[in-house]
N, C-alpha and C positions, 0 to 999 in steps of 0.2 A: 877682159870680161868674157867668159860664156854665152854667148850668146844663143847657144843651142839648149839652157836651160829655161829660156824666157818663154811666155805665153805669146802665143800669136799677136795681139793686141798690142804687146810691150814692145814685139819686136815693129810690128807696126807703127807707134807711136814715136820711136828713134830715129825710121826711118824719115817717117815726116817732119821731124825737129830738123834733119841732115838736110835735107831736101830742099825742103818750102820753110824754114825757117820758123817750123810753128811749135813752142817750147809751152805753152801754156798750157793747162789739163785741163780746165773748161773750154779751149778751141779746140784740145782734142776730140773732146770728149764729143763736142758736138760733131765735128766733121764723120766720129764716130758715127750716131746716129741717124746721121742721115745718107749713111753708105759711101761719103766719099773717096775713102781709099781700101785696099784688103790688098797688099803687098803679098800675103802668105799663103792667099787661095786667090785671087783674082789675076787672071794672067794678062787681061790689059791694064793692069797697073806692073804689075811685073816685070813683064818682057822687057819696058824700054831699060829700065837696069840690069836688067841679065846683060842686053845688046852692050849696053854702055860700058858696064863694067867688068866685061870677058868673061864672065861668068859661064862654064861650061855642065853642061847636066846629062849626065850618065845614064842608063838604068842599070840596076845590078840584079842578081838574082832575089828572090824573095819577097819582093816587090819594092825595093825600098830601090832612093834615087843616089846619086852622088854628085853633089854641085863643089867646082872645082876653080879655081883660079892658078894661070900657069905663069909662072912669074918669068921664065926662059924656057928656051924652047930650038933644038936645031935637028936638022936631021941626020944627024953624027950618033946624037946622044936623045935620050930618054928628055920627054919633059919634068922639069923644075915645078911640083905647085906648092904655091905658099899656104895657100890654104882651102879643106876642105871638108864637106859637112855632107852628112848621112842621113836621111828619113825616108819617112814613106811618101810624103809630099815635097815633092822637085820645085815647086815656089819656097817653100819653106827654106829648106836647104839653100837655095840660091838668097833669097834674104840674107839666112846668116852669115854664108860667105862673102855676101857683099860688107856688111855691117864690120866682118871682120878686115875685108880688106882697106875700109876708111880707117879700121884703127892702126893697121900695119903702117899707112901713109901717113898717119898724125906723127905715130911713134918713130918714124925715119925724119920727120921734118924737125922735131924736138933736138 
């Protein structure tokens, strides 16, 4: 999946199904409304997953970010990343590489 084609909200809503186990679209919707999470602009819900899951975030020129996961890493050689994601918002981008990197981990455990 694409993930860098989803509305904030959806990517939101994923993350909170991954997370906290909440799959229902009336809990969403509610936790929704009452501000309890914004993974894609709120950086105290963010941070602890960037922290957690090596999520590294760039700035590039033009204003936009680059959130990166380094799957190897030596100082021989260049780093390895598996995957990485482009916008003007560096929450944003580090969401979806997070989102992508749970699917990398599903898809190697398969």
């Amino acid at each position: 999946m694409d993930y860098s084609k989803l509305q904030d909200r959806q990517i939101d809503a994923i993350i909170a199904e991954k997370r906290y186990g909440i799959s229902s679209d009336l809990d969403i919707q509610r936790l929704f409304k009452r501000g309890k999470f914004d993974f894609c602009n709120n950086p105290s819900d963010a941070w602890p997953i960037i922290l957690e899951s090596g999520v590294e975030l760039s700035p590039m020129f033009g204003g936009e970010w680059c959130a990166s996961h380094i799957d190897s890493y030596t100082f021989e050689e260049a780093p390895i990343y598996t995957v990485q994601a482009v916008h003007k918002n560096p929450l944003r981008a580090a969401m979806v590489v997070y989102l992508s990197i749970l699917t990398q981990a599903k898809e190697k455990s398969e």
